[in-house]
C-alpha positions as CSV (number, residue, x, y, z in Angstrom):
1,X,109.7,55.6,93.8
2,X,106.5,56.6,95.1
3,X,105.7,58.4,98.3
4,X,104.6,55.5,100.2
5,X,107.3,53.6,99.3
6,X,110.1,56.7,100.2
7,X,108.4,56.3,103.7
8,X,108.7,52.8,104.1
9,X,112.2,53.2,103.7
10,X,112.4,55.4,106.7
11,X,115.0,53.5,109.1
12,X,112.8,52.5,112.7
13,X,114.0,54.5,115.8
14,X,114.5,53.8,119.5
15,X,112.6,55.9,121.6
16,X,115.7,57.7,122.9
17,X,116.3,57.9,118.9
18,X,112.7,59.5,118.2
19,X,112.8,61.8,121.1
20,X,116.0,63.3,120.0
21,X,114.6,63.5,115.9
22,X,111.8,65.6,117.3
23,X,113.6,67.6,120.1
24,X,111.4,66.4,122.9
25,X,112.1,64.3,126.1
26,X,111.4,60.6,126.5
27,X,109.2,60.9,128.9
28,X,107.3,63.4,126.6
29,X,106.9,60.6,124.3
30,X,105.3,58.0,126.8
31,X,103.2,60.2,128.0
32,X,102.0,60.9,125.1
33,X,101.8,57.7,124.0
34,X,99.8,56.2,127.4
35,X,97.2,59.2,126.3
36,X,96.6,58.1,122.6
37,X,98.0,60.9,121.5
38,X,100.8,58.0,119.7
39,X,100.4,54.9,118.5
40,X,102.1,52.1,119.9
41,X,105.6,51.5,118.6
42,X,106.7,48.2,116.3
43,X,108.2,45.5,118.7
44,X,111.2,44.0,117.2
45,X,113.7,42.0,118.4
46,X,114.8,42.0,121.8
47,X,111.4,43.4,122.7
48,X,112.5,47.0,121.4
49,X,110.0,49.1,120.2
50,X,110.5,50.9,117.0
51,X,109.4,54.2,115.5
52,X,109.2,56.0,112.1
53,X,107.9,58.6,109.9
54,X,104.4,58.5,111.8
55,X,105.3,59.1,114.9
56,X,107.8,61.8,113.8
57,X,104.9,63.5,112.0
58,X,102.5,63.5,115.3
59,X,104.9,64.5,117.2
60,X,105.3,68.1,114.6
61,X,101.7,68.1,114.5
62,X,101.3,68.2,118.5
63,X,103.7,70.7,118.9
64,X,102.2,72.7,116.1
65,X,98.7,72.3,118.0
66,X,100.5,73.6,121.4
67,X,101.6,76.3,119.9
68,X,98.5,77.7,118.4
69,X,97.2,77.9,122.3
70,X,95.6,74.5,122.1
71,X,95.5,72.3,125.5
72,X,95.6,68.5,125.6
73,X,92.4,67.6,125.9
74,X,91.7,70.2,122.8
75,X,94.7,68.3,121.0
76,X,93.2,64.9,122.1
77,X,89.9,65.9,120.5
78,X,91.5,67.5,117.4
79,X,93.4,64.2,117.3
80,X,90.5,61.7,117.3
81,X,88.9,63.4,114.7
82,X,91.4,62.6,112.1
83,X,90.8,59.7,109.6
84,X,92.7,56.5,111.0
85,X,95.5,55.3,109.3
86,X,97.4,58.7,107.9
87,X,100.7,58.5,106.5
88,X,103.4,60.8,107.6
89,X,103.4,63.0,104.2
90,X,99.3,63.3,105.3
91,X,99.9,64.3,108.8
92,X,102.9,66.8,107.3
93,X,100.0,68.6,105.5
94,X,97.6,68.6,108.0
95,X,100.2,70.3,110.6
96,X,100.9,72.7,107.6
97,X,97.4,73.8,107.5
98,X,97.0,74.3,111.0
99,X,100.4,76.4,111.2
100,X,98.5,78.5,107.9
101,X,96.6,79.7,110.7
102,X,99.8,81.2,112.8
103,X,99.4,85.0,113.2
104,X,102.6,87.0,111.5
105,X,104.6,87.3,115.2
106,X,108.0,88.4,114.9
107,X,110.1,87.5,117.7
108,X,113.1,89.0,119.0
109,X,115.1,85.3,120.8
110,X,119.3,84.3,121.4
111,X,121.3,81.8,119.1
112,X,120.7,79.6,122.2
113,X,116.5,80.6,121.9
114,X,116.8,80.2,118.4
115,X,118.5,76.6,118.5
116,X,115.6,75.7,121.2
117,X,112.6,76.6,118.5
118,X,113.8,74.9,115.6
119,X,114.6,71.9,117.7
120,X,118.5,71.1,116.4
121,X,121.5,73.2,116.2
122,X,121.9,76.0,113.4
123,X,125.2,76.1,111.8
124,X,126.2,79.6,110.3
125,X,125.0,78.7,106.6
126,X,121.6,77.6,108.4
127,X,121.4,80.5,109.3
128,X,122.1,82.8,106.8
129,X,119.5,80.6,104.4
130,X,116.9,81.3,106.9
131,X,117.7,84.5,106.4
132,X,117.1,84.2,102.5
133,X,114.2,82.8,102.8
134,X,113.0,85.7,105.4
135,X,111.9,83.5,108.1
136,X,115.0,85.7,110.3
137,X,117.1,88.5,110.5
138,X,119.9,89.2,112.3
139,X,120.9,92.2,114.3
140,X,124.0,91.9,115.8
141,X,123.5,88.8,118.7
142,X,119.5,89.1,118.2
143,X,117.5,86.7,115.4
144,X,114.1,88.7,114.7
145,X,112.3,85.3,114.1
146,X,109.0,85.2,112.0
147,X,107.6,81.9,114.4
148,X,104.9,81.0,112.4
149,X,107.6,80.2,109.7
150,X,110.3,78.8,111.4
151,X,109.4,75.1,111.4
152,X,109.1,75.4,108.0
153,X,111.7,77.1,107.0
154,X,114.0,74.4,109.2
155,X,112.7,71.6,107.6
156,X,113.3,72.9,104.1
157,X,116.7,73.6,105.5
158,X,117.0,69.0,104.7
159,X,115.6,68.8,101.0
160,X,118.0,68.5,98.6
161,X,117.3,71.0,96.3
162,X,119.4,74.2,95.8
163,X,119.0,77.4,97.9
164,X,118.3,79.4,94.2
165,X,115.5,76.7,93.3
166,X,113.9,77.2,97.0
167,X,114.0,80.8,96.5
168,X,112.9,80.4,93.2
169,X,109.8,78.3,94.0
170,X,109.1,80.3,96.7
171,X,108.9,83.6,94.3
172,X,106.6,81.3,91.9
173,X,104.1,80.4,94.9
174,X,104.2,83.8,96.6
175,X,103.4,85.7,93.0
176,X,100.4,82.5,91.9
177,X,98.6,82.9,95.6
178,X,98.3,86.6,95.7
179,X,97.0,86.6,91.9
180,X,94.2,83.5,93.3
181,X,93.7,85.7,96.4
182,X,93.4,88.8,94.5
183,X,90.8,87.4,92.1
184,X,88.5,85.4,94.8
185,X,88.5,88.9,96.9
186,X,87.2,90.8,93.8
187,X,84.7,88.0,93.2
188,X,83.5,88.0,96.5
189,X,83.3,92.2,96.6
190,X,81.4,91.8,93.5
191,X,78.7,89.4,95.3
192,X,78.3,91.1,98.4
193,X,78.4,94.5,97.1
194,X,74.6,95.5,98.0
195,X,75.0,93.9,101.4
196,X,75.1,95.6,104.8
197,X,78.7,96.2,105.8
198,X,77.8,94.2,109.2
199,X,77.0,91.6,106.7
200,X,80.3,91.6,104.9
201,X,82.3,91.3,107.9
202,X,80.4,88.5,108.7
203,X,80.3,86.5,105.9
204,X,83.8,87.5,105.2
205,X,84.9,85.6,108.8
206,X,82.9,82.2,107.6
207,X,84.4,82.5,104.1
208,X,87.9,82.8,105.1
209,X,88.8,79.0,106.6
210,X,86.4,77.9,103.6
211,X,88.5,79.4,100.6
212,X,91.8,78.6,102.1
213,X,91.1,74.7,102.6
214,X,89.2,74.7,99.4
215,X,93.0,76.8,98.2
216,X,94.6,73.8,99.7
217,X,93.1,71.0,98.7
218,X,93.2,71.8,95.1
219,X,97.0,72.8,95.0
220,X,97.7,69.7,97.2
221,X,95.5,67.5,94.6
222,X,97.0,69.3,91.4
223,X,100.8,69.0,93.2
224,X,100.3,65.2,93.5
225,X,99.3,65.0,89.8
226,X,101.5,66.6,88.5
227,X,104.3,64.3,91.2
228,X,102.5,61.0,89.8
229,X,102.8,62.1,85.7
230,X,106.1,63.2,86.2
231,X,107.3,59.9,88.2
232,X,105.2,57.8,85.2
233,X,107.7,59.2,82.6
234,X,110.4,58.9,84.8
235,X,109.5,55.0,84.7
């Protein structure tokens, strides 16, 4: 099955149905739509609108965008600029690049603070693979919550793959990006070397966004080739 396909699968949602998926209020989600911020919903019978992947994924990808500092008429903007017509598994990567930019804040929140953030309730085995995965730690009633993880680390808490292989895949990405990271810094080092160190900051601060989306977009584009061989010989 491909990834289209696994979307269109998706069962549609009531509003009341999407507002609750994403943890935000109704009226959120009209408002949002009256700005543009939504497209409209399927009507289907009974003149209900419907909802799916899509609009789940904007609504992530707004609150991503809020939380970075951004207001609505930046969001708006930001928004409109996108290429029309993105799937949900698009817009997922395009809210995981813009949390990429989250600064390292550690957070010191409540079980009831904690529950609010990752927008559904945390059972005790939630917990404690959060925990594993380092996006918390506990001290006594107090989670020390790493936010610029925590959405992620919720939503992997829903794929059905075992808590050694997340850890496991984690290890494997954490120990291929610092060797990449560790090689492009000595390359760049090597070509600015002579420069002015005014210079280095500088050119350091344009290069950073550059190599990350160029990181991106080449793991992204080597993941889904690898996806699409291994689903061929699966067929």
């Amino acid at each position: 099955m491909t990834t289209d396909a696994a979307e269109n699968t998706e069962p549609a949602l009531t509003i009341d149905e999407l507002a609750a998926r994403a943890g935000v209020t109704v009226r959120t989600v009209r408002f949002y739509g009256t700005r543009g911020l939504l497209p409209p919903p399927v009507i289907g019978p009974r003149r209900v609108g419907r909802y799916g992947r899509e609009h789940l994924a904007r609504l992530a990808l707004i609150e991503e965008l809020q939380r970075q500092g951004m207001t609505l008429a930046g969001i708006e903007r930001h928004l409109g600029r996108l290429p029309p017509g993105l799937s949900a598994h698009d817009l997922a990567i395009h809210r995981a690049v813009v949390a990429s930019w989250a600064p390292e804040t550690v957070e010191a929140v409540d079980r009831a603070e904690l529950e609010r953030r990752a927008g559904r309730p945390l059972s005790g085995e939630d917990v404690a693979r959060l925990a594993a995965m380092e996006v918390l730690t506990r001290d006594g009633d107090v989670f020390h919550v790493d936010t610029g993880l925590l959405g992620l680390g919720v939503e992997l808490l829903d794929v059905p793959l075992s808590h050694e292989t997340l850890l496991a895949a984690r290890a494997a990405l954490l120990e291929h990006s610092r060797a990449a990271a560790r090689e492009l810094s000595r390359l760049l080092r090597d070509a600015v070397a002579e420069r002015d160190t005014r210079d280095v900051r500088s050119l350091s601060a344009h290069m950073h966004p550059l190599v990350v989306q160029a990181l991106l977009t080449s793991f992204q584009r080597s993941l889904r080739q690898e996806l699409r061989e291994w689903l061929d010989e699966s067929e």
